[in-house]
N, C-alpha and C positions, 0 to 999 in steps of 0.2 A: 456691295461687298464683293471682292473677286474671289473667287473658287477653284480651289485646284483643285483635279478630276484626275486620280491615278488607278489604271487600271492595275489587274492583278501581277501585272510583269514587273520586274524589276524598274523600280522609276530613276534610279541614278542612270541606265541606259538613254535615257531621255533630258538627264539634265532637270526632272523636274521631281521637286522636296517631296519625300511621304507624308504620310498625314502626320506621322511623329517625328520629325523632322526638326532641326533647330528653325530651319529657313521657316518652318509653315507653321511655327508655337511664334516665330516673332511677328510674323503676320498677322495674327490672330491677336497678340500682344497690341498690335499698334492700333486699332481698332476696338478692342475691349480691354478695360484697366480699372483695374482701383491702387496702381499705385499714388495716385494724387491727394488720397485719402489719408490724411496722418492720425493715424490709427492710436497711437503712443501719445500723443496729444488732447486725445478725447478726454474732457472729466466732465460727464456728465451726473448730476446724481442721481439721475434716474437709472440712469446704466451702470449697472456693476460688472465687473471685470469678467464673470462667465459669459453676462450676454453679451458686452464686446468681443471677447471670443467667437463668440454662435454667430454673431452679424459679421464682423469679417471671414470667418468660414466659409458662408453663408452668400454674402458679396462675390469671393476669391472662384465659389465654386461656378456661378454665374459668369463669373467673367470668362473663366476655362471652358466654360459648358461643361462642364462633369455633373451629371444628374446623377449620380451613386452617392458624391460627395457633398451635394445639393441636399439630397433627403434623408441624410446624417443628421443635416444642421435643422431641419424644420422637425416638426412636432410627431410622435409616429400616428396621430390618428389622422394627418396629411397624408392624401396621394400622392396622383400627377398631378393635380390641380393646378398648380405654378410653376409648371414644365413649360410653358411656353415663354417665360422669363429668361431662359435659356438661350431663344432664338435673336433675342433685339442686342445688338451689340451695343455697350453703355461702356463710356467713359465715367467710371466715379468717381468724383469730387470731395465731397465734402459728408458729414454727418451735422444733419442739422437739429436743434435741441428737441428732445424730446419729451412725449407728453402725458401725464397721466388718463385714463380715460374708464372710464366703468371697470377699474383693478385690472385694465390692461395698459401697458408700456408702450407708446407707436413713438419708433424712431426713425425717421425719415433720412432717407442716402440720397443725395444731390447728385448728379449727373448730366452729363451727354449722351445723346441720342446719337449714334455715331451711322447709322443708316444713310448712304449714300442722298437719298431723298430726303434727309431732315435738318440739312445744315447746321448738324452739331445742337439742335434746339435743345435745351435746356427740357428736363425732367425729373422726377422723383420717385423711389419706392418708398412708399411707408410700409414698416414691419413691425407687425403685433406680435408683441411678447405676453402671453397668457403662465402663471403658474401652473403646472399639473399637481396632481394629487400630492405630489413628494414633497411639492415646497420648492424646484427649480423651472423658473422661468424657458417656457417653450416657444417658438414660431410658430403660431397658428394660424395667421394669414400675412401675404404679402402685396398690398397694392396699389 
């Protein structure tokens, strides 16, 4: 994964992208994605429309590495626990069917391993969707 390293000074002096930068979001874009995910195409019946919501959130925030945005989408009696999902840069692919399992939902998101050292290997999250007390479907583990 290449790294831009910009110190406190103005980095257009140098010619090199801030970290919010078009240049260093498309970077980071071409390396972690879920646009290949057709999202609008999901009919799964185990999934209804909120938890596709929560799992593309959920995805999108992983891809960005937004960890504020990250732990919107999971459950609040989650930590950090699944902060470190954050760091593996993943191409996602697909959402492959999902399953019912002791009255939880595990929906698994197909992938690329996009790490310099993994030749694009093929991987998976699976995401458990547990009900809370309300009656709406939460992320209570991802793995």
């Amino acid at each position: 994964m290449k790294m831009i390293t910009v110190k406190q000074r103005s980095s257009s002096s140098y010619g090199i992208p801030g970290p919010d930068s078009v240049a260093a979001t498309n970077e980071l874009s071409t390396q972690s994605s879920s646009n290949n995910v057709k999202w609008d195409e999901i009919n799964d019946p185990l999934v209804n429309k909120a938890m596709k919501d929560k799992l593309k959130a959920s995805v999108d925030a992983i891809v960005q590495k937004d960890v504020d945005a990250f732990h919107k989408t999971l459950s609040p009696d989650i930590g950090s626990e699944h902060d470190y999902l954050l760091d593996n840069p993943v191409k996602f692919t697909a959402l492959g069917k999902a399953v019912e399992e002791n009255g939880r939902i595990l929906v698994p998101v197909k992938g690329e391993n996009q790490r310099t050292d993994s030749n694009g290997a093929e991987m998976t999250y699976t995401f458990y969707f547990e009900k809370d007390k309300s009656g709406e479907w939460q992320i209570v583990v991802i793995d």
